[in-house]
C-alpha angles and dihedrals in degrees: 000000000000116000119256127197141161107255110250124207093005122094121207124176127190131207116183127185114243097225087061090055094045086050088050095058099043093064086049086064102049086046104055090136110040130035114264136178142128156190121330118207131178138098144294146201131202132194118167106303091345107108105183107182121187118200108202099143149062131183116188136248089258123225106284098054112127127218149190136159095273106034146023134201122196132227087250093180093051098049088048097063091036083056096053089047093057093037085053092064097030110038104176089064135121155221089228093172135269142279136220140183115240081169094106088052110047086234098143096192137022124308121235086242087058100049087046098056094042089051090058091051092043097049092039111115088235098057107103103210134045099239138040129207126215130177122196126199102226102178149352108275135188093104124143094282101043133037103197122112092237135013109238138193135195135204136177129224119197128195118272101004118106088217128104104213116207120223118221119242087231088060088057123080132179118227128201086221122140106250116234089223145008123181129188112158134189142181122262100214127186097343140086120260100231086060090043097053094033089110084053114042098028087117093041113071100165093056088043092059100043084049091051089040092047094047092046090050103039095037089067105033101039104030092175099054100091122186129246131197118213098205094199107055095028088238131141127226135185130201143161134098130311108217100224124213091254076064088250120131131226128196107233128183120213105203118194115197115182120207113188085342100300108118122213121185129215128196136215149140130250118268092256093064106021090089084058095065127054092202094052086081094049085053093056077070101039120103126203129191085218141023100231087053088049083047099047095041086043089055098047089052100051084044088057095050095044088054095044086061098045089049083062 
């Protein structure tokens, strides 16, 4: 078993929106079987031995996580390009850590499997800060001494020590602050998208039209692309492989926000090819009034590269 201790002479604090809890819990719901989590994102500030941590974001375990009672593994693609768009509007943000749920298990701390797997993120060369955060839902909760939905616990992890370091309840306060993003994505399976969302865009036309445009375009020219509904925030997402000139393939993600009902589409590739491409950086910028128009325009420009390399 890993070794756990209280931090001594650091002093981490830790704020946490309360809408992010709340969505937190509400996945845990939906999950009493199997283990669930996902991505925390938010913002940090650190003085001497003073860690403050705000949690103000969550990005879902996408739609290709898998689960059993015992382990969980992310979409790790998905909340990767979940992660730039959100980087692109707020660019402060960061990567804080994951969290997970033990509470089908009966596991009240972290498993060996998970600290392995945080010491290596936190450890990677990539990984922009020196410590990553992980809470973890041990248990139901709503009993006689406690009222919350679910009992909750929270370690710290810093780069280059062995220890996981638990983080006391007092040092951890929940804000009513709006949260800057909250992702819960699934699957839209067998069905178009325009009968799917009816409940939720009746009273949006506009939004209705550019979907049903979006899904006849890209349905027969990019049969691999397939759509995703994130039911929480009322988004749409697309995702699957774009087939290149030089006949090789590249995951993209096609992201929708919506902002007073008005929906905008950013395009970008997963984290294994975007270092492949120069142009995939200028796309993490670049904003579209529909996803088949961020796809089309994507695709001529990786063509172009990859022509411009083969001409040399």
């Amino acid at each position: 078993m890993f070794k756990r201790k209280k931090i001594e002479g650091f002093q981490v604090k830790i704020s946490i929106c309360k809408d992010v809890l709340e969505a937190i819990f509400d996945e845990c719901d939906t999950n009493d079987i199997d283990e669930t989590g996902g991505r925390i994102v938010g913002y940090y500030h650190q003085s001497g031995n003073k860690l403050n941590i705000k949690v103000c974001g969550l990005i879902g375990p996408g739609h290709n996580a898998r689960r059993s009672p015992t382990s969980f593994f992310q979409d790790g693609a998905y909340q990767e390009a979940v992660f730039r768009k959100i980087e692109a509007e707020h660019p402060e943000i960061e990567h804080l850590g994951n969290w997970h749920t033990h509470h089908v298990n009966g596991l009240d701390t972290l498993s060996s499997g998970d600290v392995e797997t945080y010491e290596r993120i936190v450890n990677h060369e990539k990984h922009n800060t020196d410590f990553f955060y992980a809470l973890l839902v041990v248990a139901k909760g709503r009993t006689f001494y406690n009222r919350e939905r679910y009992l909750v616990k929270h370690f710290l992890l810093k780069r280059g020590e062995s220890l996981v370091h638990e983080i006391p309840s007092a040092q951890v306060k929940i804000i009513k602050e709006a949260a800057v993003f909250i992702d819960k994505a699934k699957a839209i399976e067998g069905v178009s998208i325009k009968e799917t969302l009816t409940d939720l865009i009746s009273s949006q036309p506009m939004l209705d039209h550019i979907r049903a445009r979006d899904k006849e375009f890209i349905s027969e020219m990019y049969t691999e692309l397939k759509p995703f509904l994130s039911k929480q925030t009322k988004s749409l997402y697309w995702r699957g492989n774009l087939n290149l000139i030089d006949n090789s393939s590249v995951e993209v993600f096609v992201l929708e926000s919506i902002n007073k009902r008005k929906p905008s589409y950013s395009i970008t590739l997963s984290a294994s090819s975007r270092h492949l491409f120069q142009c995939s950086q200028l796309y993490l910028k670049r904003i579209f009034d529909s996803a088949w128009k961020a796809v089309y325009l994507f695709e001529r420009d990786l063509n172009n590269e990859i022509f411009e390399k083969i001409k040399k």
